[in-house]
C-alpha positions in Angstrom: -21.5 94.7 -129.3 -23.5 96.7 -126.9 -24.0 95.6 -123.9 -27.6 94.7 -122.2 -27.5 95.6 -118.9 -30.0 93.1 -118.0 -31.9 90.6 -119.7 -35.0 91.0 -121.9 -37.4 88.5 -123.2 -37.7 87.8 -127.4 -40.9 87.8 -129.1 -41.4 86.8 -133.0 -44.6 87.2 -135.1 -44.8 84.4 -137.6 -48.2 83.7 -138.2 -49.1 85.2 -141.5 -49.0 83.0 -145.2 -46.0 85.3 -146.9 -48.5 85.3 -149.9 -45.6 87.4 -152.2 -43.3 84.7 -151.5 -45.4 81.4 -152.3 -44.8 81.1 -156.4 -41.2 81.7 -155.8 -41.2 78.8 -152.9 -43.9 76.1 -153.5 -44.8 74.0 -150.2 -42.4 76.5 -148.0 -43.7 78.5 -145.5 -42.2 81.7 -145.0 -40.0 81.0 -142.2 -38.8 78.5 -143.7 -37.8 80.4 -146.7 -33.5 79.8 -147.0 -31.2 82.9 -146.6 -27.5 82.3 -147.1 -28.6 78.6 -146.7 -30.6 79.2 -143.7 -34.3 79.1 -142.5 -35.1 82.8 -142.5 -36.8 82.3 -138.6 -32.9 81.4 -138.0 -31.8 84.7 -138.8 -34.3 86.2 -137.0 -34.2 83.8 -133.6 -30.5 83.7 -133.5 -30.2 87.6 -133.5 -32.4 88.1 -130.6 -30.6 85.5 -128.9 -26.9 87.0 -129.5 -29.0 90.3 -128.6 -29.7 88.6 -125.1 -32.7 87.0 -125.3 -33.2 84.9 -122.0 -36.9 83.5 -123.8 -38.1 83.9 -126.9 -42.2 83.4 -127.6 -43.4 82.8 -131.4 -46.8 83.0 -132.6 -47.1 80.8 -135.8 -50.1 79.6 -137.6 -51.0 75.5 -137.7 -49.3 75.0 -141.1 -45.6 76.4 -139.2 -44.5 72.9 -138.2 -41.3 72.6 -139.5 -40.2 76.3 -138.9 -41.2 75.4 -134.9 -38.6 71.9 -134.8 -36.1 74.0 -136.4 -36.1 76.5 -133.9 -36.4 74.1 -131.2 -33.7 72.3 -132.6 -30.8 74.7 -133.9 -31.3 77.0 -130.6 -31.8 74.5 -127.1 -30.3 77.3 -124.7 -33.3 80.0 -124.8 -36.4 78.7 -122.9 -39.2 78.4 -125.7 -42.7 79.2 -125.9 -44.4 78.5 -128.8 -48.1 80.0 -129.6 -50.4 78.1 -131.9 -53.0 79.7 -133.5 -54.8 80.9 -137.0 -55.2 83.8 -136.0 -57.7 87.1 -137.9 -55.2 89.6 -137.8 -51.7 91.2 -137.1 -52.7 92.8 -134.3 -54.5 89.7 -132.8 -50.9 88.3 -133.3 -48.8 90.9 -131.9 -51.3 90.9 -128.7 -51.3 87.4 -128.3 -47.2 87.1 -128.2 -47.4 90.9 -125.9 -50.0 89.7 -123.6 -47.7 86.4 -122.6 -44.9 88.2 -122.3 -47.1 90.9 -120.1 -45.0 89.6 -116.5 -41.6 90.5 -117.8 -40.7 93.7 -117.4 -39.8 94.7 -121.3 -39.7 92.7 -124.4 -39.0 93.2 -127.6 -41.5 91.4 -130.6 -40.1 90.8 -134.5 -41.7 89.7 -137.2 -40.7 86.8 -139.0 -38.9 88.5 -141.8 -37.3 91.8 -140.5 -33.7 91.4 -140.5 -31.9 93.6 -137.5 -28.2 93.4 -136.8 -27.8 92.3 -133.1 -26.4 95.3 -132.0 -28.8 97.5 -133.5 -31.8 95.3 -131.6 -29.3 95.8 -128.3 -29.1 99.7 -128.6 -32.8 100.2 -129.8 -33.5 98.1 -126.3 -30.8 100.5 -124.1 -32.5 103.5 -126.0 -35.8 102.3 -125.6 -35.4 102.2 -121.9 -33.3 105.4 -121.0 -36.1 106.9 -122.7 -38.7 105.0 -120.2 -40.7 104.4 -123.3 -43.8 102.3 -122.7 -44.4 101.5 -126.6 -41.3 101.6 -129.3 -40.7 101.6 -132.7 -37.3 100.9 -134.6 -37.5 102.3 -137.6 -35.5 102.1 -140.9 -34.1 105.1 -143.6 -33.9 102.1 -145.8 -37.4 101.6 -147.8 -37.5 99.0 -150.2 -41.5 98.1 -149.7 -44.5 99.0 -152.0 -46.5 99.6 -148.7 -43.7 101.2 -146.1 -45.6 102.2 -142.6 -43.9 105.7 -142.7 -43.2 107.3 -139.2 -42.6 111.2 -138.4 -39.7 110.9 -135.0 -40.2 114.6 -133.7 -36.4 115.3 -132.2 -37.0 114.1 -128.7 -37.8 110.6 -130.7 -41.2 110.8 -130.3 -43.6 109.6 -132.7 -45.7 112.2 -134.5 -47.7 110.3 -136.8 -47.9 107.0 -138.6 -48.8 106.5 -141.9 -49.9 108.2 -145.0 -50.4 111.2 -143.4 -46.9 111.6 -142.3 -45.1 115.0 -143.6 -41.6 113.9 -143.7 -41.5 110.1 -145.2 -37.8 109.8 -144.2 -38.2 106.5 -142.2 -40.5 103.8 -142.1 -41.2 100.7 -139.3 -38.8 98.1 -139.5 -40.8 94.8 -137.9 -39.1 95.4 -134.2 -41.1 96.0 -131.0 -40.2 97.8 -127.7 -43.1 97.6 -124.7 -43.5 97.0 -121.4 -44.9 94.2 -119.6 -47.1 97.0 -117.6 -48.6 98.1 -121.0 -49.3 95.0 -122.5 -51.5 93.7 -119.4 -53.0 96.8 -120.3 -53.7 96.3 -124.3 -56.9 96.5 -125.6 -59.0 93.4 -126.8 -58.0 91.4 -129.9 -61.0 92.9 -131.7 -60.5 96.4 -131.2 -58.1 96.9 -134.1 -58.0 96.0 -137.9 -54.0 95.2 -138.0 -51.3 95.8 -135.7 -50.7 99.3 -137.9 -54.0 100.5 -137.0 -53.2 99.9 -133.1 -49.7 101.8 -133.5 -51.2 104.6 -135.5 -53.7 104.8 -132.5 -50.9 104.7 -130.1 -49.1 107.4 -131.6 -51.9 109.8 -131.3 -52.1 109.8 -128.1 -48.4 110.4 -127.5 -47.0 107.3 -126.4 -44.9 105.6 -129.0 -41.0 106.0 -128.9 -38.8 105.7 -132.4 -35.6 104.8 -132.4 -33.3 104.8 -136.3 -31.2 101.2 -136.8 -30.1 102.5 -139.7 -30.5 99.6 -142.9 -32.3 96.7 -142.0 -33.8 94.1 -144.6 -37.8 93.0 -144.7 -38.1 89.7 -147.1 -41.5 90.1 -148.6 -41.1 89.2 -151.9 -38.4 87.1 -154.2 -36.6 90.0 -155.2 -35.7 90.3 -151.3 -33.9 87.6 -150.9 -30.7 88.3 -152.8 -30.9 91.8 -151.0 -31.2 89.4 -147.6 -28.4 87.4 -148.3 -25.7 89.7 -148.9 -26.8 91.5 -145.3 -26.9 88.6 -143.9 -23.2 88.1 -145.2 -22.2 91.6 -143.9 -23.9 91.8 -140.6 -24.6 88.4 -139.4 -21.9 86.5 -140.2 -18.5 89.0 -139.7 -17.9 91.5 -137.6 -18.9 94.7 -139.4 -18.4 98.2 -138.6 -20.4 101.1 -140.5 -18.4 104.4 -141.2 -19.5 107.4 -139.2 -22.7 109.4 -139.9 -24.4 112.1 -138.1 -26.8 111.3 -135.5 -30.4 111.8 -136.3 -33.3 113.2 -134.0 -34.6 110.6 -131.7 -32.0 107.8 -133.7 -28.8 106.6 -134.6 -26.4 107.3 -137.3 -28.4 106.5 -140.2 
């Protein structure tokens, strides 16, 4: 796997009520949800861990008990933080994880169901910083969402646009995070944006956003994810695998 030069600290995004996936799994919350017989926050936690994690922060709402004493439980090596709160909005989420990570110098931030290979999450990181970006995206060419959060990557892998006004809809965000602590002691108030799209969309117009391609990663939205999650899961999490060479996209890897 790639090597991290130097440690980062982990940040995951778990507040939200995964309102798809409740018919499917009465009385589980989304984290909760199993993949390949385990918790989908698993998944997520251990990757950033085997990434290099030295800390990993998770917002969740007051009803993410269980998710929180598994965590605690199946990883005891990372130092744990652990955010409370109900909170308005996905950006008020993603600010309240950035803003306590705001003294390290990078972090990365996942959401609760993105699924990343560990080496994908390592080189987005190493890209993210030979590129000095302050803000950065990982994006995916695999789009299996009703809703994808498209993203233009001009060739030096900066973000044009964000959203339905994007002219190439080739990749879309993928629930992974690059910034810097200097830019999220700097991050507007929790009211200033609608969602944590509406900040990023804001962010790219003025420049500052960074993209990086990992290639196929999963999102577990709805029921008809999780078979989809499992088999990765089976092919990237739990064996070794290797991809067969592609050719290198602007601003990305071998997609």
């Amino acid at each position: 796997m790639t090597a991290i030069e130097r440690p980062f600290a982990g940040g995951i995004i778990a507040a939200g009520d995964g309102i798809r996936l409740k018919d499917a799994f009465p009385g589980t919350v989304k984290p909760m949800v199993r993949i390949a017989g385990r918790p989908l926050c698993g998944w997520v936690a251990g990757g950033l861990i085997r990434t290099g994690a030295a800390s990993v922060t998770m917002i969740s709402n007051t009803r993410c008990g269980a998710a929180r004493d598994f965590l605690k439980a199946s990883f005891p090596d990372p130092a744990w933080r652990f955010i409370v709160e109900d909170t308005a909005s996905s950006w008020e989420s993603f600010r309240l994880v950035a803003r306590s990570l705001s003294d390290e110098p990078d972090f990365v931030i996942s959401t609760a169901d993105a699924l990343v290979p560990p080496e994908k999450t390592a080189r987005f990181i190493l890209e993210m910083r030979r590129l000095k970006a302050s803000c950065g995206l990982g994006l995916t060419d695999f789009i299996d969402d009703e809703k994808p959060l498209w993203a233009d990557m001009a060739p030096d892998g900066s973000i044009r646009s964000l959203g339905e006004g994007c002219a190439v809809r080739r990749w879309a965000t993928a629930g992974l995070y690059y910034m810097t602590g200097a830019r999220a002691r700097s991050l507007p108030s929790a009211t200033a944006h609608r969602s944590l799209r509406w900040f990023l969309a804001a962010e790219a117009g003025l420049g500052s956003v960074r993209g990086w391609c990992l290639g196929k990663t999963v999102d577990v939205d709805r029921p008809e994810d999780v078979k989809t999650a499992e088999q990765f899961v089976k092919e990237n999490f739990m064996r070794r695998h290797s991809a067969p060479t592609a050719a290198r996209l602007p601003g990305g890897e071998a997609c």
